[in-house]
N, C-alpha and C positions, 0 to 999 in steps of 0.2 A: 098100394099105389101112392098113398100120400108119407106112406115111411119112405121110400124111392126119394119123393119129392123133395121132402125134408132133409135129407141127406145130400143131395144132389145144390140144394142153396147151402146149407154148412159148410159143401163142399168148396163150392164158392166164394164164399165170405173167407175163409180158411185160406183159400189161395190169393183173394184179395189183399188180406194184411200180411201175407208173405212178401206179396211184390214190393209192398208199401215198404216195408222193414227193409228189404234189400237197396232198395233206390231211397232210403235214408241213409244206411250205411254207406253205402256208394258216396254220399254226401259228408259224412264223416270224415271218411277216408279223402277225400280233398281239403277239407277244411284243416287236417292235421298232418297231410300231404305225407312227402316220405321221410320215413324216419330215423332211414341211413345218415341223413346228414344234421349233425350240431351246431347250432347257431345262437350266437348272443348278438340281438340286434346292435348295429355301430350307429352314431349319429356320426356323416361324415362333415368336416370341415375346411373351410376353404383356404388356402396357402395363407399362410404369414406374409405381408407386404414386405417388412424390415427381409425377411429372407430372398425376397425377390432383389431385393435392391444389392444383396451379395453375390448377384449373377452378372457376368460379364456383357459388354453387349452383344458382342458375337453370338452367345449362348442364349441369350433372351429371343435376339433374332432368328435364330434356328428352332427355337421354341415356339413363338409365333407362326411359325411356315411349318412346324409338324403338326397342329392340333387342326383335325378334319372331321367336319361336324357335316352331317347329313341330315335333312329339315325332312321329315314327313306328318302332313298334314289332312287329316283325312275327313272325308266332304260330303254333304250330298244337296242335292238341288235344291232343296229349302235356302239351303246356307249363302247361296249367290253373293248377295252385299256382304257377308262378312268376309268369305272367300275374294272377292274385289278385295276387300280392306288389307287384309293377310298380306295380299301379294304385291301391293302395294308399298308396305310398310318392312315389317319384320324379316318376313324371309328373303329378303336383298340381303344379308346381314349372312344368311347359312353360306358355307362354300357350297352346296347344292341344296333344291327345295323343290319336292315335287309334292302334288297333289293326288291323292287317291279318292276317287269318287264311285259311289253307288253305281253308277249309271253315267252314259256321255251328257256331257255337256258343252253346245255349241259355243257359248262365249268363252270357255276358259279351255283350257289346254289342261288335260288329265289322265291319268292311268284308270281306266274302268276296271273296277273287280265285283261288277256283277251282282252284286250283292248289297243288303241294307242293312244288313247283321252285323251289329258295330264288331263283334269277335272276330268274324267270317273274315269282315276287310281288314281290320287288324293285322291275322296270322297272313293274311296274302300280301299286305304290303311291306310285313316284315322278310318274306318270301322273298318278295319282288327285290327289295333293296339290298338282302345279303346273297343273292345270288349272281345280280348285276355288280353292286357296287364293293364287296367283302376285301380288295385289293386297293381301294383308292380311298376307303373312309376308316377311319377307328373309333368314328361317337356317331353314336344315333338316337335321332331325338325325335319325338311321337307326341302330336298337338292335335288339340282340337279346334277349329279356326276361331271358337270363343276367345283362345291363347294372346295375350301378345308375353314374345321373346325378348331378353337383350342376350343374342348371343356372345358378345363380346365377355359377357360379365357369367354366364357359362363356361366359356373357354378358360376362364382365371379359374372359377370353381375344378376345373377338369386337370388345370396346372400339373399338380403335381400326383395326378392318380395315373395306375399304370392298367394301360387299353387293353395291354394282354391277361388283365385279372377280369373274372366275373362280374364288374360294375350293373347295378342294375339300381338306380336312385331316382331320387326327386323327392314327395310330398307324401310320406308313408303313412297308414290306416293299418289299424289291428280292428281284425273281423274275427274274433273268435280264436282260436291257437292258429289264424291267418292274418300276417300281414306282409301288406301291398302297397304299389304306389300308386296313389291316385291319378289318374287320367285327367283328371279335372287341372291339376299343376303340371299336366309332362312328365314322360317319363324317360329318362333316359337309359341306353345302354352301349356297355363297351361293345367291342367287333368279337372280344370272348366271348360274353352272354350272349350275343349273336349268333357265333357257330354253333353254343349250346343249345338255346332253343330252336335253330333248324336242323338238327340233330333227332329233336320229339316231333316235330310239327307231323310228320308221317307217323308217327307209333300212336295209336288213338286211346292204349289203356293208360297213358301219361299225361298225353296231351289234346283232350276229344276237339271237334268241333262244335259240340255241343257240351252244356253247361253241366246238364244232368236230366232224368229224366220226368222228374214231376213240377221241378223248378230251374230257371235259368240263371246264373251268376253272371253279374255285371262282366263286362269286355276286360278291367284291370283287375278282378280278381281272378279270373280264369288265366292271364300270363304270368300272374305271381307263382297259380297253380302249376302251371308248366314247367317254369323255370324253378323252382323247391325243387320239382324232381333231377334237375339236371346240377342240383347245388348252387344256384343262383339264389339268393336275397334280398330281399328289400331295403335297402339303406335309405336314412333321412339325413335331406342335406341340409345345410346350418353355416350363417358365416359364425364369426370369430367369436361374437356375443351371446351364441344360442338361438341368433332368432332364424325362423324357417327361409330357406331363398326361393323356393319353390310354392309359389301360394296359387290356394285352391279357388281368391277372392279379387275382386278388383281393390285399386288404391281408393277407388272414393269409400269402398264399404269398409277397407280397413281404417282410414278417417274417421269416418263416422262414427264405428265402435271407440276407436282411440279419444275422440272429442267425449265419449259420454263416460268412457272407463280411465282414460289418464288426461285430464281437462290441460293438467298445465306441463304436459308432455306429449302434446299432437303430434309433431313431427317424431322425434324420438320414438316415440311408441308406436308408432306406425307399424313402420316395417325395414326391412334389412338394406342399409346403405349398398350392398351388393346384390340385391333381388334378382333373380333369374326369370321368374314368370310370373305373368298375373293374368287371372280367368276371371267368364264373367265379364267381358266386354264387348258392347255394340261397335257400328264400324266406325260410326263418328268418335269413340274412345280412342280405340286404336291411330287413327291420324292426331287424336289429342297427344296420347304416350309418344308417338313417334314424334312429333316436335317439343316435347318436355325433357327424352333423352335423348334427344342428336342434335337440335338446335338451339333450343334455349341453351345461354349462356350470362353472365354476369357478369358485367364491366369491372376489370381491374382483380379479376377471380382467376387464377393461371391453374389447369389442372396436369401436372408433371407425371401422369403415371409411371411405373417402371419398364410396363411392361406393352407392346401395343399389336392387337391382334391384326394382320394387314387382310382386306378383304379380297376374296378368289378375285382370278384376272375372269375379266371381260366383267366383273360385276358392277352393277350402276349404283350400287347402295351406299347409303348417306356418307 
């Protein structure tokens, strides 16, 4: 009886570190994703000004009225005041912005998905948007309402990349032989890596709704995992200088590091005369940024860009 016994828990223990090993591997096997496709990370950069200024107007113009940037911002009922702030501010600015929340919310207007699984509402509002919108946008852009955006200065980043290649950018993390863009900066993608990833969103040994099975993977490295299988990439974007446009931090913390690490290069050392995001903001920040980049101006200071993004019709933004 007690040799029964004893064989009976080996047994056990036996199939225990089985499972363990397998749902490791499993874990492996995403973190080193698929291996069909070859990739040398790109640092992407953002168009030459002087080349802009070799473009006709005509051509600038028609430029301007192609590039269609769709805002999604995704919410949940804690977030109220910063969701106020959002929609207030920045998202005037998207040619569309909608909101994806947990659950209804009476004061704001939102697409409910049901759900509080930052992934779960992720793959559904990427769902939602490239099924409705796949004909009328070519960028899509994915914030947390911590975010503020200047999409204008997205749209120049976006200039000269082409919407029908796998674009998939912003502020990229290496996780081990994974890397991803962080959610914390925005992520952007073209309307290719859109069709790609709804393409997996149904196949679940590509694309699971779940992380894995003994532990869960953050929201942005589970779409990195997705998109690897479909030959999508994490690109990090950069203006002309190297420095990142997409940032994980707000401008006072990057100050603040720059005041202790370059004393007599604050502003300089900061951050990218072309910055696309900044995280890590309350809602009083947010109406701060929104009157630093749309209203503050300098008397006898003329800014001549080359090139001018025109805001969608019926928009009320700055």
């Amino acid at each position: 009886m007690f040799s029964e016994s004893s064989s009976f828990l080996k047994g056990m223990m036996l199939g225990s570190i089985f499972c363990v090993l397998i749902t490791m591997l499993g874990h492996i096997r995403i973190g080193h994703g698929n291996r069909m496709y070859h990739h040398e990370h790109h640092h992407l950069q953002a168009p030459n000004k002087e080349d802009i200024l070799k473009i006709s107007e005509n051509e600038r113009m028609e430029l301007s009225k192609s590039f269609r940037v769709y805002c999604i911002i995704l919410v949940k009922p804690k977030d109220v005041s910063l969701w106020a702030a959002v929609k207030e501010t920045w998202t005037k600015h998207c040619d569309k912005a909608e909101f994806f929340s947990s659950e209804n919310v009476k004061v704001f207007e939102s697409i409910n998905v049901e759900t509080d699984d930052m992934w779960l509402m992720m793959r559904k509002a990427y769902k939602y948007a490239f099924d409705k919108y796949k004909d009328q946008y070519n960028w899509f852009f994915l914030a947390r309402p911590t975010t503020f955006v200047i999409i204008e200065n997205l749209k120049y980043f976006l200039l000269k990349k082409d919407q029908s290649q796998p674009f998939y950018l912003g502020h990229t993390i290496k996780s081990g032989d994974l890397e991803y863009v962080s959610m914390e900066g925005g992520i952007v993608l073209s309307i290719e890596s859109m069709k790609r990833l709804d393409s997996l969103l149904s196949v679940p040994e590509k694309c699971p709704e779940q992380g894995g099975m003994i532990w869960k993977i953050s929201e942005d490295k589970q779409l990195a995992v997705c998109l690897k299988y479909a030959g999508v990439f994490a690109e990090n974007a950069e203006d002309s200088e190297g420095k990142d446009v997409f940032n994980t931090k707000s401008v006072g913390l990057f100050i603040k590091e720059a005041m202790n690490n370059q004393p007599q290069q604050v502003v300089e050392g900061c951050c990218s005369d072309m910055a696309v995001t900044f995280n890590g903001l309350t809602p009083n920040q947010m109406h701060v940024m929104m009157y630093g980049v749309y209203r503050l101006r300098a008397f006898g200071h003329v800014f001549n860009d080359a090139l001018v993004f025109l805001p969608p019709n019926g928009s009320d933004n700055d």
